[in-house]
C-alpha positions as CSV (number, residue, x, y, z in Angstrom):
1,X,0.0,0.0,0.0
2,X,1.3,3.5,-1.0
3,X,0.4,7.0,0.2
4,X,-0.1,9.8,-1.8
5,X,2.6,12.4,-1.9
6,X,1.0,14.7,0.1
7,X,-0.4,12.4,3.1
8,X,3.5,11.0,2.9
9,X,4.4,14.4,3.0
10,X,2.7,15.6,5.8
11,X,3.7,12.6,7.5
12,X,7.4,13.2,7.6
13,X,7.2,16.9,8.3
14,X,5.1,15.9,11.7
15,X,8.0,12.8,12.3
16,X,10.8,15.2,11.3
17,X,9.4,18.1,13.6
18,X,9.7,15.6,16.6
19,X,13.2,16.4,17.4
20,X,12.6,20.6,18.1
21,X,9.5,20.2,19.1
22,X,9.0,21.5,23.2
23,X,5.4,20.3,23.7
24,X,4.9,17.6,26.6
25,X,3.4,15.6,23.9
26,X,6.3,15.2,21.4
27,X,8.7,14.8,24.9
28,X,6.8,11.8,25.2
29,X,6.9,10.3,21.8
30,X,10.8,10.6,22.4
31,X,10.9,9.2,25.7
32,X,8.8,6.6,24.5
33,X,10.6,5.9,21.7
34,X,14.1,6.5,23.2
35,X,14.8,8.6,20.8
36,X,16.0,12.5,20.4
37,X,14.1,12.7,17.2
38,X,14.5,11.8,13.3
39,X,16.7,13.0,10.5
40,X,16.0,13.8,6.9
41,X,18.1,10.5,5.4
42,X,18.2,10.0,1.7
43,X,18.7,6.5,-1.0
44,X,22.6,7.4,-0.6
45,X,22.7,6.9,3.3
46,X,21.8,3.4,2.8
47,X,24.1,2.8,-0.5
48,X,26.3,0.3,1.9
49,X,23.4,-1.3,3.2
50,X,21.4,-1.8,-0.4
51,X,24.8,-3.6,-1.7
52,X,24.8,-6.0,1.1
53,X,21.1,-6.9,0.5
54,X,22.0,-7.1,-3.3
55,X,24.4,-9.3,-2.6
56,X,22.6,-11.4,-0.5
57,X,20.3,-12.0,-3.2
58,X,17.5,-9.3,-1.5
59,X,15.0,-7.8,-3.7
60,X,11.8,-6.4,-3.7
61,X,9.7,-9.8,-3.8
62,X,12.0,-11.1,-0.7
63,X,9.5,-12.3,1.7
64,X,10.6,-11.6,5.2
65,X,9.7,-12.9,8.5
66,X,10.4,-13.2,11.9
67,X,10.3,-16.7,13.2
């Protein structure tokens, strides 16, 4: 299932807002979470990553489960 571009949109900007955000609510997201907050990340952050799966014969119609 795929979102439309601006429900994915609005999406990230309220998971990227997380990190600067002072409200009690968002404080709680990151406690929660144990997080500080998210980052912007792009295709080339995971460039190391996406080899490795290539190489170990990952694609897009690898089913994956946890057993």
């Amino acid at each position: 299932m795929h979102a439309d571009q601006k429900t994915a949109s609005k999406v990230s900007d309220v998971l990227l807002s997380v990190k600067d955000d002072k409200s009690t609510a968002a404080q709680a997201v990151r406690d929660g979470l144990n997080i500080v907050g998210y980052i912007k990340t792009t295709k080339d952050d995971f460039k190391h990553t996406l080899a490795l799966l290539k190489k170990a014969g990952v694609d897009k119609s690898f089913l994956f489960a946890f057993k």
